[in-house]
N, C-alpha and C positions, 0 to 999 in steps of 0.2 A: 593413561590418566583420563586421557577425553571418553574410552567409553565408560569405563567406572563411575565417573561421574553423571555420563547420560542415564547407566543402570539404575542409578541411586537417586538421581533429584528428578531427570525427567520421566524416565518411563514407568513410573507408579502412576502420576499425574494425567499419564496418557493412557494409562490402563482403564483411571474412573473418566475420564470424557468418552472414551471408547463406546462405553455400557450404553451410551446417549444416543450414540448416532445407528440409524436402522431399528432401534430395537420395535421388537414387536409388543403391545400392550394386547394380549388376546380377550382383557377382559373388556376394553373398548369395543374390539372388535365384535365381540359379542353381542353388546350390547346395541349394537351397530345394526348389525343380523337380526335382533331381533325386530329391532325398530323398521327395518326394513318388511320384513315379513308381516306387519300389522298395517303399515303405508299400501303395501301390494295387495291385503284383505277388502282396503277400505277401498281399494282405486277399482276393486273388483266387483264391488259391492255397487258404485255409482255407475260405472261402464253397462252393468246386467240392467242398473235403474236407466241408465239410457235408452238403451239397446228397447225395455219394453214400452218406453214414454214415444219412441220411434216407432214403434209397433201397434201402438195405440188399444194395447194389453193394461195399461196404466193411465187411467187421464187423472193430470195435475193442471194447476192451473197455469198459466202461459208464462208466468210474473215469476214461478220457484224455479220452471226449465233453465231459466240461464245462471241461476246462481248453484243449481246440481253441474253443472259444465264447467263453470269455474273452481268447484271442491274438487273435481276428478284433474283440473290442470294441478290444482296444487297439490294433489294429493301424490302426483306422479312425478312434479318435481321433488318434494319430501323424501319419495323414494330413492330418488337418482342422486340426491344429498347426501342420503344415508350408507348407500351402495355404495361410493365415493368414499364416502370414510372407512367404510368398513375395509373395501380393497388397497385403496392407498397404500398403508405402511410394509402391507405384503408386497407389492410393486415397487415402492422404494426398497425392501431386503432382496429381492430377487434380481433385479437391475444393481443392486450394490451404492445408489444413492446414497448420500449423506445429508445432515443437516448443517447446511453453508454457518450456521451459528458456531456450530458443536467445532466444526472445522476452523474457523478462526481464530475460535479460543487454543485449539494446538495448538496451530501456527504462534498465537499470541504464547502460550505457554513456552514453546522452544526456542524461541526469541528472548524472550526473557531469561532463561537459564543460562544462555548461550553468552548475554552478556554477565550475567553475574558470573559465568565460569571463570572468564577475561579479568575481571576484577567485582570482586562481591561491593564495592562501592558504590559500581557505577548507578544509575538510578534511570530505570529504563521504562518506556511510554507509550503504548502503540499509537496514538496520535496525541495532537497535540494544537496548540495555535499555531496561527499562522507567524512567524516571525518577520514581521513587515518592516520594523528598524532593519534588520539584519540583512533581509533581505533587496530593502535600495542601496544600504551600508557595502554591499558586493558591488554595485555598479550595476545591475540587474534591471531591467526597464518596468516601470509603473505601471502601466497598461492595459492592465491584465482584467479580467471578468473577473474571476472566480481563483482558490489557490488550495490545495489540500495536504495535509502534512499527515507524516504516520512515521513511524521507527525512530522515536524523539530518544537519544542518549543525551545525557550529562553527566559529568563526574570530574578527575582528573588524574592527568597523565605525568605520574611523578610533579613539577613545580606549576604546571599549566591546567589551568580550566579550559575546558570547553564542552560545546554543545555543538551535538551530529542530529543533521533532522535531513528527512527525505522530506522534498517539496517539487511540489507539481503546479507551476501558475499555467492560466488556459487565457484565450479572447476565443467569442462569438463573434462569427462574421458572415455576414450571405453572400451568399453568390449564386447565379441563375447559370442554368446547364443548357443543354443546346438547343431547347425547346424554349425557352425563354423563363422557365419556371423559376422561384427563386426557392432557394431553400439554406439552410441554418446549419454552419458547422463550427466543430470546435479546434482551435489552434494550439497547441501550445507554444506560450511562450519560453515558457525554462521545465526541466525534466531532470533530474538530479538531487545531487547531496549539496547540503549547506555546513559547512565547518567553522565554527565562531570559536577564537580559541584568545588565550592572552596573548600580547605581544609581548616579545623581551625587553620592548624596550616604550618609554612614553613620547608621545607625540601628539603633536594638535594640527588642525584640517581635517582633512578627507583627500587619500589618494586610492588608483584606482589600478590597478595593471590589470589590461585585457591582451589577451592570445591573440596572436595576429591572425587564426585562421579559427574563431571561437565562432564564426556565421555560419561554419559547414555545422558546428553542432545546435546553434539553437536555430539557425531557419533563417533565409534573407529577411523572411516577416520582422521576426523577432530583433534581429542587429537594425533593421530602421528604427524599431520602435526606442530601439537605447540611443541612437542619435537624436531624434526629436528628445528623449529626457533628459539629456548633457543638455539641451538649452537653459540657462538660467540658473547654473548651479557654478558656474565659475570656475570648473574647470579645463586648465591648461595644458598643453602639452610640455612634458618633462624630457628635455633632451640629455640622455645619458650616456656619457666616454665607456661602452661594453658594445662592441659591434655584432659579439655573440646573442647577448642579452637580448639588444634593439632589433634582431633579425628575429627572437621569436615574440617579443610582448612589446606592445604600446602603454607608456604612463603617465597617466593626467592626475593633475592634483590641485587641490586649493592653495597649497603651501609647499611652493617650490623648493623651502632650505628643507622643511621636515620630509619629502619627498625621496632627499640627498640621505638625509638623515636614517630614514627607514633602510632604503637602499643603498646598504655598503656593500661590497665589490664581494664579499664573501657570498652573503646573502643573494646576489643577484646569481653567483655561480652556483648556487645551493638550486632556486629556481629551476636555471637553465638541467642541472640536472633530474630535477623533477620529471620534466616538460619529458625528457629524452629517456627517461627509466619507467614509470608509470604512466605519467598521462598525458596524454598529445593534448589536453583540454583542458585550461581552467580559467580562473579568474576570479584576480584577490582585492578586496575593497579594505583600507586599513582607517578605521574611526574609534573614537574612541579607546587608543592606544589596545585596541584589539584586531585580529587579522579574521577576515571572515572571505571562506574559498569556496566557490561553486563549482563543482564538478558538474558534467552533463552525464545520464546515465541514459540510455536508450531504454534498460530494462529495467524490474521490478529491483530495489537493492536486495534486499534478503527474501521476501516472498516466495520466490522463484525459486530459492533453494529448497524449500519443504513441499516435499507432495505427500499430504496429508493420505490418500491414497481414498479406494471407495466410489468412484464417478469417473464416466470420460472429461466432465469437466475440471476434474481437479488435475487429472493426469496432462493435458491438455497446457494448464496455465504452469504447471511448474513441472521444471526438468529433471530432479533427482529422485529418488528411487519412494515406490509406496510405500508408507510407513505401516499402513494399515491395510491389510489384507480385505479380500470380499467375504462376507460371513456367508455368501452361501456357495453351497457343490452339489451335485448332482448326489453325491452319497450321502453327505452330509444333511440334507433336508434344507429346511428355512431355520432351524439353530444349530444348523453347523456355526461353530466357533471363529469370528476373525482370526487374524494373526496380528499381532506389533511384530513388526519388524526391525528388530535394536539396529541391524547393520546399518538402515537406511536413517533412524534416526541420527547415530555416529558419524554418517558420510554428510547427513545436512549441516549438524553442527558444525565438524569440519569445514566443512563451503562457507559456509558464515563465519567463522574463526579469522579464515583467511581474508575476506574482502573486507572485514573489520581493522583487520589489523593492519594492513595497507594502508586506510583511510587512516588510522590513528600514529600510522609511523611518520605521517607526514610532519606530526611536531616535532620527532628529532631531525628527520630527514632538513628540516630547518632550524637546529637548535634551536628552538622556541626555550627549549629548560634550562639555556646558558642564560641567567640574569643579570641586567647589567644592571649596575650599583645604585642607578638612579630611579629602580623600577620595584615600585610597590607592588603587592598582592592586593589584587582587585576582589572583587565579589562578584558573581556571573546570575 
């Protein structure tokens, strides 16, 4: 079924981006050549007018000598411009370069189909804003410089809405090396997915469950930074009768009964199996009678799946197989033909089926779609 469907929606779409990346334009080139050839006449023509004004076969007057010396500079930069163009796109065919545009828009294409496959609902974004509610909503520290978001889903999962968004917050900080020099680097503070989804149930405050070992994933930096931001926000510590539970998560809240409330003895065991089946990492901020979970990810979430193929550097940033063949051989010329290669785009959809569908099991994996009777349908 996966690859019929990769046959049918994606790899037509990657057949016309294809056409983009390396091609050769030989009437450019051409044209390129020729302009060259005219730059190289005229650079010839001032070089021989030097050569005799040097010779003093030609007397000009002292006042034109320097502006002949400056046409022959520009006339042999022009050249080297032109030269430049002309070789270029042979140099990118021959080394098997691509055009980093032409490549994102796959990546962006196979992403996109990948989630319509999952459900043609879902409504998918390569980037997107920053979710700054959402994100202090997690318990996630303020701090930060700068924040970048990309692989934005929304939609819903049988009775639940939510929204998956990959977010990367940074801080700028100097530091002086052993020469005393100071110089500028960047930290991150959080690196991971964000899950904003409904809750089953309603509630008011702000509670916060954080993983008792969540500083090995964002960095001793990053866990000071969340202590100074609990200043001033009022909350407590929630002491919970689960010795299971209390050995793997600490939870603070504004509102100790809704706290109880969120946290029924099911739900906390639902957690604890989380924690011990998929992810040794997370941390769930509950506001707005919705549950919003940070996962830490060290790597690209789906990116890394597609190696659009074409470059050592695409092969380089992503580990699955080239999608797209080198157009050139040694028999073949400079239009020997690429290849698509449907297996590899099957194996990335695949990779990505799978680490989507993880992330989205987590709303049964906590009955999110069991409603309790006093719990309206929200708007996301």
């Amino acid at each position: 079924e996966i690859k019929e469907f990769c046959n049918s929606k994606i790899l037509p779409q990657v057949e016309v981006l294809k056409k983009k990346i390396g091609a050769i334009d030989f009437e450019k080139v051409k044209a390129n050549l020729i302009s060259v050839g005219w730059s190289v006449f005229v650079s010839i023509a001032l070089l021989a007018l030097m050569h005799l004004i040097e010779a003093n076969k030609v007397t000009l007057n002292s006042i034109i000598v320097l502006p002949v010396f400056f046409l022959l500079l520009g006339s042999l930069a022009v050249t080297a411009y032109f030269l430049l163009n002309a070789i270029a796109p042979i140099t990118r065919k021959f080394f098997g370069f691509e055009d980093f545009g032409v490549s994102q828009a796959i990546r962006k294409e196979i992403k996109r189909r990948t989630f319509e496959f999952l459900d043609p609902s879902f409504r998918y974004c390569e980037t997107g804003v920053f979710p700054k509610g959402i994100y202090l909503a997690a318990g996630l520290p303020g701090n930060y410089h700068g924040a970048l978001v990309e692989d934005v889903c929304q939609g819903k999962a049988d009775a639940t809405k939510f929204l998956l968004s990959e977010v990367r917050t940074y801080k700028r900080e100097t530091y002086k090396d052993s020469k005393g020099r100071t110089h500028t680097r960047t930290v991150d503070i959080f690196r991971g997915l964000l899950l904003e989804a409904d809750f089953n149930k309603n509630f008011s405050g702000r509670t916060i469950i954080r993983s008792d070992n969540l500083e090995k994933s964002y960095g001793y930096f990053a866990r000071t930074l969340q202590k100074v931001a609990k200043i001033g926000q009022s909350l407590k510590l929630v002491e919970l009768e689960n010795p299971e539970f209390e050995k793997y998560f600490e939870v603070e809240s504004t509102d100790q009964i809704a706290a109880r409330y969120i946290l029924s003895s099911s739900f906390m065991d639902r957690l604890c199996r989380l924690k011990e089946s998929h992810f040794s990492d997370f941390q769930i901020g509950f506001a707005d009678s919705k549950l919003i979970m940070a996962i830490p990810y060290a790597e690209n979430f789906l990116d890394e799946k597609i190696n659009v193929g074409g470059s050592t550097f695409e092969i380089l940033k992503s580990t699955g197989k080239p999608i797209i063949q080198s157009g050139f051989s040694l028999g073949g010329g400079w239009n020997s033909p690429s290849q698509i290669n449907l297996e590899a785009i099957v194996s990335a959809v695949e990779s990505m089926i799978q680490e989507i569908t993880v992330i989205l099991c987590i709303i049964d994996d906590l009955n999110l779609n069991t409603r309790i009777w006093s719990k309206k349908e929200s708007s996301m």
